[in-house]
DRENDO-1510 file (C-alpha; in Angstrom, 1 decimal, always signed):
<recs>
REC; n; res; u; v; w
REC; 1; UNK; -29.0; -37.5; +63.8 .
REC; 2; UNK; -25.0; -37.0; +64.7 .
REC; 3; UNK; -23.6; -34.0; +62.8 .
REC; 4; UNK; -19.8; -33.8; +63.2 .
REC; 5; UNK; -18.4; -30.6; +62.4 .
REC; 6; UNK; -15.5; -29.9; +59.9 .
REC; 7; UNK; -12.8; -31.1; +62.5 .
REC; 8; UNK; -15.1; -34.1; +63.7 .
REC; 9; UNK; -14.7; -34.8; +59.4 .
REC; 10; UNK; -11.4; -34.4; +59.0 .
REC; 11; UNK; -10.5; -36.7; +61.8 .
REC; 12; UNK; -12.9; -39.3; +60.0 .
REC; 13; UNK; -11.6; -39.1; +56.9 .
REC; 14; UNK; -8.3; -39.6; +58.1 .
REC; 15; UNK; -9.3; -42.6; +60.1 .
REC; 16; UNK; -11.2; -43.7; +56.6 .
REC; 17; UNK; -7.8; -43.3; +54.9 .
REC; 18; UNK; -6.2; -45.4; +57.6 .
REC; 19; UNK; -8.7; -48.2; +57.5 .
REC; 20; UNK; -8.8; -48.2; +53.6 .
REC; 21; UNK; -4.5; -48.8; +53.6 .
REC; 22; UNK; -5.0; -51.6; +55.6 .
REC; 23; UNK; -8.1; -53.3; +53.3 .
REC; 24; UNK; -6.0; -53.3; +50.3 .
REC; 25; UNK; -2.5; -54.4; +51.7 .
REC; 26; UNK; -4.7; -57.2; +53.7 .
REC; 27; UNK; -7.8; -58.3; +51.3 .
REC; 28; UNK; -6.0; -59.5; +48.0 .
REC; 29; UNK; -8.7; -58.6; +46.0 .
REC; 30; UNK; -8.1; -54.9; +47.2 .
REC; 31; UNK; -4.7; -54.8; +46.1 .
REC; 32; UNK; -4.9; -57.2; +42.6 .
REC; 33; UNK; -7.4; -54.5; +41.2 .
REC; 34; UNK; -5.4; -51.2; +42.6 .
REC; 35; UNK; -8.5; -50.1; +44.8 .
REC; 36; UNK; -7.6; -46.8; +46.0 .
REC; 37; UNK; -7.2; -46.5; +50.0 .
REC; 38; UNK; -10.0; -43.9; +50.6 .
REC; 39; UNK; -12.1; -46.0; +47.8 .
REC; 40; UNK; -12.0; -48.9; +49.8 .
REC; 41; UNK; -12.2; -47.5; +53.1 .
REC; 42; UNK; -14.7; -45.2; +52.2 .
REC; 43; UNK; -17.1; -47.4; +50.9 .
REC; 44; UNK; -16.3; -49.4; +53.9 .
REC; 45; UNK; -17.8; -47.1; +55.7 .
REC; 46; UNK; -20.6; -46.0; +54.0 .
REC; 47; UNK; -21.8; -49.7; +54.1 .
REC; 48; UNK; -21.7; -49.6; +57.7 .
REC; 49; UNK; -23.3; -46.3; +58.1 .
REC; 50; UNK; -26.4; -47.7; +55.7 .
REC; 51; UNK; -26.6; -51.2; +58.5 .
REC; 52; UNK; -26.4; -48.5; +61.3 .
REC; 53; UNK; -29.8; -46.6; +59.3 .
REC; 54; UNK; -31.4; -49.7; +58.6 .
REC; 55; UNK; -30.8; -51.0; +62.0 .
REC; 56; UNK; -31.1; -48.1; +64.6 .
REC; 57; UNK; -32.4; -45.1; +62.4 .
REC; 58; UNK; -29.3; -43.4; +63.5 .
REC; 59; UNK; -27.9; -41.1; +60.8 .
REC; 60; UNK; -24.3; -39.6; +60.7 .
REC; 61; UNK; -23.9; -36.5; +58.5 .
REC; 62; UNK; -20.6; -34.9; +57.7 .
REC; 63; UNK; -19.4; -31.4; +57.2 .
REC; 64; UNK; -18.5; -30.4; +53.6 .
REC; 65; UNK; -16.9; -27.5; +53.8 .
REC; 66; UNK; -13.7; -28.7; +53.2 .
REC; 67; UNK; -14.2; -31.1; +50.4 .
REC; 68; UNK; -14.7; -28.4; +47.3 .
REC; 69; UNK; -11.3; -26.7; +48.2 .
REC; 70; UNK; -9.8; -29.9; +48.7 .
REC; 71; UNK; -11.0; -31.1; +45.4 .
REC; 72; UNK; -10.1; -28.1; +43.5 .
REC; 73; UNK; -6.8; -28.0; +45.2 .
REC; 74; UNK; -6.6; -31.8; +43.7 .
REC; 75; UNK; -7.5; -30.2; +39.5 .
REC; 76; UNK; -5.0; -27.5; +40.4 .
REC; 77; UNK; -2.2; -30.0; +41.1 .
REC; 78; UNK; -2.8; -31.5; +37.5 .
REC; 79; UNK; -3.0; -28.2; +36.1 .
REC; 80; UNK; +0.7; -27.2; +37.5 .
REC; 81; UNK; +2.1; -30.8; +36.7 .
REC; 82; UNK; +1.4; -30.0; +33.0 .
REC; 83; UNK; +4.4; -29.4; +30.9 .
REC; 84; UNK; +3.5; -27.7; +27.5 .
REC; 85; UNK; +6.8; -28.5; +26.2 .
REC; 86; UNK; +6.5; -32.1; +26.9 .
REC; 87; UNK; +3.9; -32.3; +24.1 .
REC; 88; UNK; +6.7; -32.4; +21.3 .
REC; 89; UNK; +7.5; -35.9; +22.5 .
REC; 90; UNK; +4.1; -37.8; +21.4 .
REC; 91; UNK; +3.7; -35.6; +18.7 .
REC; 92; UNK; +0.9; -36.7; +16.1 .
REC; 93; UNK; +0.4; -40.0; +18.6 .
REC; 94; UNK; -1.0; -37.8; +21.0 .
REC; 95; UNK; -3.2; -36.0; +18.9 .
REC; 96; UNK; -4.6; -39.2; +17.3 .
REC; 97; UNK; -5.3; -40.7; +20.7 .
REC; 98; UNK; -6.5; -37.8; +22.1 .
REC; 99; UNK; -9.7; -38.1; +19.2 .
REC; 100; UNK; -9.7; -41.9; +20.0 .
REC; 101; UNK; -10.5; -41.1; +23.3 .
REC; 102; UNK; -13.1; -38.1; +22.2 .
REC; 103; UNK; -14.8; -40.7; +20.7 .
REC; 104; UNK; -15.4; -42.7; +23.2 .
REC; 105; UNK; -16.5; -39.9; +25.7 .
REC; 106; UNK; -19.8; -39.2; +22.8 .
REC; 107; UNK; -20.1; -42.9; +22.7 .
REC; 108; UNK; -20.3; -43.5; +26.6 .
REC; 109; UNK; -22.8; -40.4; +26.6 .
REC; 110; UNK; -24.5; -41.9; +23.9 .
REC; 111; UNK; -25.3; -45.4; +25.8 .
REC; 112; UNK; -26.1; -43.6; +29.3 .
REC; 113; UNK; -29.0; -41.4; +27.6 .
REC; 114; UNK; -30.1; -43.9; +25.5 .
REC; 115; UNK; -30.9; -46.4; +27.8 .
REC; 116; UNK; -31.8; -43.9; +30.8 .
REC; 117; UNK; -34.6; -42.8; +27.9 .
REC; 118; UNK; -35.4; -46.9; +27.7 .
REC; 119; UNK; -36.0; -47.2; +31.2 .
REC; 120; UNK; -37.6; -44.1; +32.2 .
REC; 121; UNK; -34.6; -42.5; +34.2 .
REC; 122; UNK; -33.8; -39.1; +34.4 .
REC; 123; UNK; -31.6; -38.2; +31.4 .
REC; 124; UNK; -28.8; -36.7; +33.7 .
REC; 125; UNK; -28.7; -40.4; +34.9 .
REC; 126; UNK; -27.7; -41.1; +31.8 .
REC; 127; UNK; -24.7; -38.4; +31.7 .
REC; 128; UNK; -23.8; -39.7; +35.0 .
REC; 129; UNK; -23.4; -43.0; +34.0 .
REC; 130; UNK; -21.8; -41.8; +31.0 .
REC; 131; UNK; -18.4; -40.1; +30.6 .
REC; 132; UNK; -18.8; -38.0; +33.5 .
REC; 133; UNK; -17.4; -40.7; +35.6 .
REC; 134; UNK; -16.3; -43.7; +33.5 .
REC; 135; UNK; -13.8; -41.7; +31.7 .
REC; 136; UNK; -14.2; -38.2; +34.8 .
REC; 137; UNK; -13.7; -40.9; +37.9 .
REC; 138; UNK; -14.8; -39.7; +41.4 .
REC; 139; UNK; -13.4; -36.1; +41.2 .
REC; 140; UNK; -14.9; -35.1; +37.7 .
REC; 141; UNK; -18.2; -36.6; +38.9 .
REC; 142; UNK; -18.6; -35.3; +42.7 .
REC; 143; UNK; -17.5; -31.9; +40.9 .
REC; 144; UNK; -21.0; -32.6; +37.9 .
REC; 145; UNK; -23.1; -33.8; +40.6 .
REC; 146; UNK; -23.0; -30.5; +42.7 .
REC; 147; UNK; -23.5; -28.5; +39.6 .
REC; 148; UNK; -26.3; -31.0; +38.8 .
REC; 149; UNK; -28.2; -30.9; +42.1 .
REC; 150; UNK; -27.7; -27.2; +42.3 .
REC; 151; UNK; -28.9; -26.2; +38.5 .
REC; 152; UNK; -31.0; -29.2; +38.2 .
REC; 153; UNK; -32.4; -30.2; +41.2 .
REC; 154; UNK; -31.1; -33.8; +40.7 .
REC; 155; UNK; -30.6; -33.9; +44.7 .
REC; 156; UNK; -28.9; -37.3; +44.3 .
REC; 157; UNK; -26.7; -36.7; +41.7 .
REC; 158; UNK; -23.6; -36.8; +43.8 .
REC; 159; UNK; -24.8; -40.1; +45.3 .
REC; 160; UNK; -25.2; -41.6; +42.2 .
REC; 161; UNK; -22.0; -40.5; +40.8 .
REC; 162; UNK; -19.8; -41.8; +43.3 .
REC; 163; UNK; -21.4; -45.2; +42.5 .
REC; 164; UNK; -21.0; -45.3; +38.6 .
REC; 165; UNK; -17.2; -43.9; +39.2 .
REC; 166; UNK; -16.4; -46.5; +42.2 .
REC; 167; UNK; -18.1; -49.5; +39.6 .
REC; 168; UNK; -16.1; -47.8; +36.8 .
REC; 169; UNK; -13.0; -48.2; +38.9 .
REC; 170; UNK; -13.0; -52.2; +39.6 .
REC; 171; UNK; -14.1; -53.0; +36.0 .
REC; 172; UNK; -11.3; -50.5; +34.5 .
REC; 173; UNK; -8.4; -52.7; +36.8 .
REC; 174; UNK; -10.6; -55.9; +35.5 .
REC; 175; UNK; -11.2; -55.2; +31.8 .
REC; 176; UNK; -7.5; -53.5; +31.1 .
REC; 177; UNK; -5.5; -56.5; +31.4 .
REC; 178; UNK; -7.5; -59.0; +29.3 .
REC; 179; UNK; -7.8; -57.4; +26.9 .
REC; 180; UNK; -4.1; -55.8; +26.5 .
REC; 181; UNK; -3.4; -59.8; +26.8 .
REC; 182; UNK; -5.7; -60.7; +23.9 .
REC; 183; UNK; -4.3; -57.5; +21.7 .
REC; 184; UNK; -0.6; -58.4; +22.4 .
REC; 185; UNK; -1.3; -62.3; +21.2 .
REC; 186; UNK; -3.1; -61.4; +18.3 .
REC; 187; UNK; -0.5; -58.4; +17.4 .
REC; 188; UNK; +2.3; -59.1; +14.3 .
REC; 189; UNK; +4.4; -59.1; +16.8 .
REC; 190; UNK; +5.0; -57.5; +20.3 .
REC; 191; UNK; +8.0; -54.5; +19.7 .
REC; 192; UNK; +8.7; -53.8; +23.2 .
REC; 193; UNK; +12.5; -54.6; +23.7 .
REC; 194; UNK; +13.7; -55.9; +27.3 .
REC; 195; UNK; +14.8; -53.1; +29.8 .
REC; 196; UNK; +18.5; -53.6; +29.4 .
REC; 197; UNK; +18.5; -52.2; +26.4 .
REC; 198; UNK; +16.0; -49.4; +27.0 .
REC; 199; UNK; +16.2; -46.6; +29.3 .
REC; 200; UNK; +12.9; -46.7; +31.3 .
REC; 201; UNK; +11.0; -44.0; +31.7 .
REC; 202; UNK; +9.8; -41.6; +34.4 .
REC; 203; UNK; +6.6; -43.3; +34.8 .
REC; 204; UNK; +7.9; -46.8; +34.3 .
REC; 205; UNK; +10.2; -46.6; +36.9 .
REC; 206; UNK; +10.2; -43.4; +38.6 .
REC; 207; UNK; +13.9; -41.3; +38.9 .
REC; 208; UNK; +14.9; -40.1; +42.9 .
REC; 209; UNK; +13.8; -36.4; +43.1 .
REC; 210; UNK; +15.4; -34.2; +45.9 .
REC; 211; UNK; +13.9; -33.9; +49.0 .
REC; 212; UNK; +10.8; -31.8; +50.1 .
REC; 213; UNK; +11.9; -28.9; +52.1 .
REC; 214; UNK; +9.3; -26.6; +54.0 .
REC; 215; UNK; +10.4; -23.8; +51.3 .
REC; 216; UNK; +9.3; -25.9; +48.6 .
REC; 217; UNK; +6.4; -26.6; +50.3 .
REC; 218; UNK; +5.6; -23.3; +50.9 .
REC; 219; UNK; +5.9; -22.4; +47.2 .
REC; 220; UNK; +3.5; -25.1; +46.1 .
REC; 221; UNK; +1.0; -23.9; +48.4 .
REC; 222; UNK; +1.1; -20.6; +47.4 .
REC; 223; UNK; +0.7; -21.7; +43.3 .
REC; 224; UNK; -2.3; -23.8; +44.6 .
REC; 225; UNK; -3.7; -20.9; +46.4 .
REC; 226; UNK; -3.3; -18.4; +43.3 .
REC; 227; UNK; -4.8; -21.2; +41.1 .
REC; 228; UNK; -8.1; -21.7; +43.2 .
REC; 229; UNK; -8.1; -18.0; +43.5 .
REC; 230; UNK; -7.9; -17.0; +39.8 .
REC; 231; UNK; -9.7; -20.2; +38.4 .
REC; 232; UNK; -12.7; -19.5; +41.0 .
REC; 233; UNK; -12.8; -15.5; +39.7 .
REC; 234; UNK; -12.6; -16.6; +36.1 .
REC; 235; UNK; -15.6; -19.5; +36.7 .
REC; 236; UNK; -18.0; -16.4; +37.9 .
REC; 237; UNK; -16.8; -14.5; +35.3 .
REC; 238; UNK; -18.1; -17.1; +33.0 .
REC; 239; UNK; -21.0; -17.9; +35.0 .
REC; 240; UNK; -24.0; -17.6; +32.7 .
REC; 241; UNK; -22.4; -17.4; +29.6 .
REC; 242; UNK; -22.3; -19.7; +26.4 .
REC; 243; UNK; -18.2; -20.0; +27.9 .
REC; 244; UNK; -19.6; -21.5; +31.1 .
REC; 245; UNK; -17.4; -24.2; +32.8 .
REC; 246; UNK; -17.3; -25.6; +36.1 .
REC; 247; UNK; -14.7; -24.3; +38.7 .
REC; 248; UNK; -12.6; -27.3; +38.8 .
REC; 249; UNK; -11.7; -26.7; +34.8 .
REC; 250; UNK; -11.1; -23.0; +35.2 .
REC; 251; UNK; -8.9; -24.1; +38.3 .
REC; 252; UNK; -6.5; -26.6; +36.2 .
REC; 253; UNK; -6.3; -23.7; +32.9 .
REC; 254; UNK; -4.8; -21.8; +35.6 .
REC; 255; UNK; -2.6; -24.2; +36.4 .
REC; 256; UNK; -1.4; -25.1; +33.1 .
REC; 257; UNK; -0.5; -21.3; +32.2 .
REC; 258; UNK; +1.1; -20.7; +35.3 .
REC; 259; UNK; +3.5; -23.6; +35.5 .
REC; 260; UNK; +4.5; -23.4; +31.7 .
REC; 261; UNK; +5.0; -19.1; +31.9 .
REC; 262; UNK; +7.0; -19.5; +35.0 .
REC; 263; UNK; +8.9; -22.2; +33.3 .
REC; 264; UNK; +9.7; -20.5; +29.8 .
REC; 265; UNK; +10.5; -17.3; +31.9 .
REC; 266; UNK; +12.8; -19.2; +33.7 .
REC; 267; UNK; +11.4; -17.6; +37.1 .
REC; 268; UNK; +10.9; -20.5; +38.6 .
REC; 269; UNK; +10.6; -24.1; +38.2 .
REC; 270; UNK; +7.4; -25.9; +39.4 .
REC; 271; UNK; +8.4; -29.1; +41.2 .
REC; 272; UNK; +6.2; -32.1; +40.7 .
REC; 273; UNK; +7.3; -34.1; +43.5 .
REC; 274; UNK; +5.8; -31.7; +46.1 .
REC; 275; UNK; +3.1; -30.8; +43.8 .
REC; 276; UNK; +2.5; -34.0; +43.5 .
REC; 277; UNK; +2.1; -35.1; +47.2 .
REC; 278; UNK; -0.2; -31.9; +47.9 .
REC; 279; UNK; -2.5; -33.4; +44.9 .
REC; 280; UNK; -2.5; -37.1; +46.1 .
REC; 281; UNK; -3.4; -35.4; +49.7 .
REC; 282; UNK; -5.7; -33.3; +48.8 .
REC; 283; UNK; -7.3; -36.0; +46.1 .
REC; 284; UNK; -7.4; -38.7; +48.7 .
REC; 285; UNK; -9.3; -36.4; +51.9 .
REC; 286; UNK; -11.5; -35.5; +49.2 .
REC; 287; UNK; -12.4; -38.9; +48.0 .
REC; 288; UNK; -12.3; -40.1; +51.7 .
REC; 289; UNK; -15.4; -37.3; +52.7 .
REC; 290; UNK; -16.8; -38.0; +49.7 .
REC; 291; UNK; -17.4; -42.0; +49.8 .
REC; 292; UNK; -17.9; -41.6; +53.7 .
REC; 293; UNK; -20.7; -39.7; +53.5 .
REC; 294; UNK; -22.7; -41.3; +50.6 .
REC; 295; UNK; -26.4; -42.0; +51.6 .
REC; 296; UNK; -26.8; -45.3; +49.9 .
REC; 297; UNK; -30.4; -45.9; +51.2 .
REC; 298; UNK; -31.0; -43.3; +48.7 .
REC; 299; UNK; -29.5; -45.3; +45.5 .
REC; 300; UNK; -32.2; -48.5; +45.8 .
REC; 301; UNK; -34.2; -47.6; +43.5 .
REC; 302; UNK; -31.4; -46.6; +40.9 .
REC; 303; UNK; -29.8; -49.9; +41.9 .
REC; 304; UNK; -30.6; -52.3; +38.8 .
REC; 305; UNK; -31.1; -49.7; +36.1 .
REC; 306; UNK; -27.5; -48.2; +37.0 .
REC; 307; UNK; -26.0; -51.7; +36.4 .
REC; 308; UNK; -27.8; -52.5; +33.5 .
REC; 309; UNK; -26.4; -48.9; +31.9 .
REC; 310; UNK; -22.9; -49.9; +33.6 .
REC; 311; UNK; -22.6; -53.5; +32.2 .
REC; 312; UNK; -23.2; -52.2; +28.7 .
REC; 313; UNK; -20.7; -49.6; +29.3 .
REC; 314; UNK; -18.0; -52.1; +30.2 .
REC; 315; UNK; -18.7; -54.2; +27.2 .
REC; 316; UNK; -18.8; -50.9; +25.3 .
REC; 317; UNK; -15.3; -50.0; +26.3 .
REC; 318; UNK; -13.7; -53.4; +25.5 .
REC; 319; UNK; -15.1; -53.4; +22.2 .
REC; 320; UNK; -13.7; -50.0; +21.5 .
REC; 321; UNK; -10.6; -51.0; +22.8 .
REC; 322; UNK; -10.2; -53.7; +20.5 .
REC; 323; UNK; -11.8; -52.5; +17.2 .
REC; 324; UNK; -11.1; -48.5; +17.5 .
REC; 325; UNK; -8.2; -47.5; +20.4 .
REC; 326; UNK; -6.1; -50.4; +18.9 .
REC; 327; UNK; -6.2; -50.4; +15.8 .
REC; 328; UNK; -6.6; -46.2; +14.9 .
REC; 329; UNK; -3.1; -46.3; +17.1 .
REC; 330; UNK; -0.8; -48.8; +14.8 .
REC; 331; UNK; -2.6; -52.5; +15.9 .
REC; 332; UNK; +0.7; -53.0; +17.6 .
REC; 333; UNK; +2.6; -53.6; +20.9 .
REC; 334; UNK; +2.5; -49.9; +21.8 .
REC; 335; UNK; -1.2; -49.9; +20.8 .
REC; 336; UNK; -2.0; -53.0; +23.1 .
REC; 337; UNK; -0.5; -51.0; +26.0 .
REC; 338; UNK; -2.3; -48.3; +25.3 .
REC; 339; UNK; -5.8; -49.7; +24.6 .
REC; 340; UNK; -5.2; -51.4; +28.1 .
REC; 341; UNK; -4.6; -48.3; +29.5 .
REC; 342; UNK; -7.6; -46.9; +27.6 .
REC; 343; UNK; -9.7; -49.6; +29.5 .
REC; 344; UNK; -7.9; -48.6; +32.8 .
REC; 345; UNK; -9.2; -44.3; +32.5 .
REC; 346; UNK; -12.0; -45.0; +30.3 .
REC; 347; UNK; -13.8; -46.8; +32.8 .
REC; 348; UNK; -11.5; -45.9; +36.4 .
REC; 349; UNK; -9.0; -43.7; +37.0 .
REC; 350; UNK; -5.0; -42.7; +35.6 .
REC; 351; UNK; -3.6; -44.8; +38.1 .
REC; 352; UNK; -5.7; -47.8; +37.1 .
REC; 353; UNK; -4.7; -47.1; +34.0 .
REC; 354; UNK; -0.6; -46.8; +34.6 .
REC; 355; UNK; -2.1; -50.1; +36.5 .
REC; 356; UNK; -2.8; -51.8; +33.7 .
REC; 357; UNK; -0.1; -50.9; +31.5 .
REC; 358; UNK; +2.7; -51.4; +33.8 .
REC; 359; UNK; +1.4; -55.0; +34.3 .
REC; 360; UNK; +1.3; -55.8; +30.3 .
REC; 361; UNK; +4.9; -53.8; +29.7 .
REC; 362; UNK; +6.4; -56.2; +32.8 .
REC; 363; UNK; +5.7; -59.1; +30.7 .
REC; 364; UNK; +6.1; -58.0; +27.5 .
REC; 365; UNK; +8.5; -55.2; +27.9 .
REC; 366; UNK; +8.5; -51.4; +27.6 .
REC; 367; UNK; +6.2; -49.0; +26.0 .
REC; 368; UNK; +7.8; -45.6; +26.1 .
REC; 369; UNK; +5.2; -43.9; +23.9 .
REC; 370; UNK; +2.4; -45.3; +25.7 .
REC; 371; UNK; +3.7; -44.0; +29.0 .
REC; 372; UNK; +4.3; -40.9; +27.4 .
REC; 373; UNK; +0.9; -40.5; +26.2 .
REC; 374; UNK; -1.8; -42.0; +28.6 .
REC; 375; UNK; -0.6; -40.2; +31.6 .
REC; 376; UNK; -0.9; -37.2; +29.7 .
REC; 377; UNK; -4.2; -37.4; +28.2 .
REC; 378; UNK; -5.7; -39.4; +31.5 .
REC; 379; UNK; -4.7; -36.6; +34.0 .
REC; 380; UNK; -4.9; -33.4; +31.6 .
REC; 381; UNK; -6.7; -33.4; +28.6 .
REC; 382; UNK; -9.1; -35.9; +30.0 .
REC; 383; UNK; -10.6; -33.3; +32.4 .
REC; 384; UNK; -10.6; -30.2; +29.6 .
REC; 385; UNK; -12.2; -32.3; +26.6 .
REC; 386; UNK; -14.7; -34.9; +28.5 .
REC; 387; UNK; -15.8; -30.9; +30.1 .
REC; 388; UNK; -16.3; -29.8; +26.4 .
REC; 389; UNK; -18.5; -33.1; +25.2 .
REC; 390; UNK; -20.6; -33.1; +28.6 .
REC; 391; UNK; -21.3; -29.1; +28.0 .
REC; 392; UNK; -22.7; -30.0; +24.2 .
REC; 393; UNK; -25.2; -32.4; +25.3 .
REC; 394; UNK; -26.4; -30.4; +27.9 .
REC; 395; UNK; -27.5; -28.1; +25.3 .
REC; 396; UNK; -29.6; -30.9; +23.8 .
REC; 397; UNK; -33.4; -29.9; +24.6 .
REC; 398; UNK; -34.3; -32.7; +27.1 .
REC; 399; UNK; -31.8; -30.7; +29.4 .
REC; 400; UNK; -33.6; -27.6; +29.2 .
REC; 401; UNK; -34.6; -25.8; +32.1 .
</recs>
């Protein structure tokens, strides 16, 4: 056994991060399906570490104190990033797609339990291969699977949620694009317009922001701080109760009502760039720890159920795409960019999702409301809704303790 302490894990993960950046700019397959760098470099790892066991019966473990504060630091980030006001814009799109995507979140959760009841699994298998990371991704799922092994006693929850989440990932980048391609063909008519005469949005093509200065820094920081602070009190005030949520939600509520009060106060002005690049930080160390340390020796005998539950999920969430997302939201070009964005968080991540959009609307053309709406719901409302589904069926009586 090597145990490396929490500066021993830090360097690692950075040298995980480093080694992931150069898989996906070198292996093609990395960089068609938007693998993230400390996805790729963490599993990377974790591979060799499992030869190194099977080999030697050498074991590395890592430290984890750092990876909870990095991870809430990462929900705290969204939280902040979150403009209230912004809302106005989608309008009664957004609300409609927000239910689209409640649907799917019972359905996934549906699928998992019913066929970890089929094959004997442990129903919180089912949850775990459910929404908590299809439509959760690797943060919302490390986050379930240490409440799960500590309320549970599932001592391999995390393990086996950073698997669902990391499958999730490649099939969200694999299934998005398809089937945008098969909406837009089969659509009246596609009704994005060429970029000349539409001004491109934010998160079509980003606008220059000003510079990063160690004041600025300092102030995000300190927002972080107070929203890990408050959000933690507030989760152990809650602790117990029929209001119970995990940290990581408490965290990004924080977030939300500090950023929009300081905002309509006009106190200060929260600024996303910086917040931004503290959340990507923090959200890729996290990841990095997390996927570095999985014990994979300990997922064998999950192995083929956990793809069985998967594949149906995939095929799940291109059916819904096609029948429900696209045609609830209009059956038109908009639609098709957002079911493939659908495809891209409902079974990844946001940025597979942007992924996915950005390739349909650069051949097709723009899809302002789309871009509005997906990177709202994917990295905000996401987080607060799939936390309100997973909290009902836990109340269902095969979870009871």
């Amino acid at each position: 056994m090597i145990e490396l302490d929490n500066f021993g894990t830090l360097v690692a993960a950075t040298l995980v991060l480093l080694l992931g950046r150069k898989c996906v700019q070198r292996i093609p397959l990395f960089n068609r399906y938007t693998i993230p760098e400390p996805v790729a470099g963490g599993l990377l790892v974790a591979l060799g570490l499992l030869l190194v066991k099977q080999l030697s019966g050498w074991e590395i473990r890592f430290d984890s104190t750092m990876k909870e504060p990095l991870m809430l630091a990462f929900f705290a980030t969204i939280g902040l990033n979150a403009d209230i006001g912004s809302l106005r814009q989608g309008g009664r799109s957004l609300v409609t797609f927000l239910f689209v995507v409640v649907g799917l979140l019972v359905l996934q959760n549906v699928i998992g339990l019913g066929l970890a009841s089929m094959m004997g699994l442990n129903p919180l298998t089912g949850l775990l291969s459910g929404s908590i990371t299809l439509s959760g991704g690797h943060g919302t799922g490390a986050a379930w699977g240490k409440m799960f092994s500590e309320r549970y006693g599932f001592s391999n929850a995390t393990e086996v949620a950073m698997a669902c989440a990391t499958f999730g990932l490649v099939l969200g980048g694999l299934v998005g694009g398809p089937v945008a391609r098969y909406l837009v063909r089969h659509s009246m008519t596609p009704e994005g317009r060429p970029e000349d005469l539409e001004t491109p949005s934010a998160f079509e093509k980003p606008l220059t922001g000003r510079l990063i200065t160690p004041l600025v820094l300092i102030e995000t920081i300190a927002m972080i701080a107070i929203c890990l602070s408050v959000g933690s009190f507030l989760s152990g005030k809650l602790h117990g109760t029929a209001f119970e949520l995990p940290t990581f939600v408490c965290v990004l509520f924080v977030g939300v009502v500090l950023s929009n009060i300081l905002s309509a106060s006009g106190l200060y002005r929260v600024f996303d760039r910086a917040v931004s690049v503290v959340g990507n930080v923090s959200l890729s160390l996290f990841l990095a720890m997390a996927l570095m340390g999985l014990k994979l020796w300990e997922l064998s005998a999950l192995a083929l159920p956990m793809l069985v539950i998967l594949a149906a999920q995939t095929l799940a969430m291109a059916l819904y795409a096609v029948f429900v997302t696209y045609r609830v939201m209009g059956a038109n070009y908009d639609a098709a960019v957002l079911a493939a964005g659908h495809c891209g968080f409902g079974l990844g991540a946001t940025p597979t999702a942007i992924a996915n959009m950005q390739a349909i609307t650069g051949r097709f053309g723009p899809s302002h409301l789309a871009f509005l709406i997906v990177p709202m719901v994917g990295a905000f409302f996401m987080d607060i809704v799939n936390a309100l589904v997973i909290k009902l069926f836990l109340l269902l009586p095969a979870f009871a303790l």
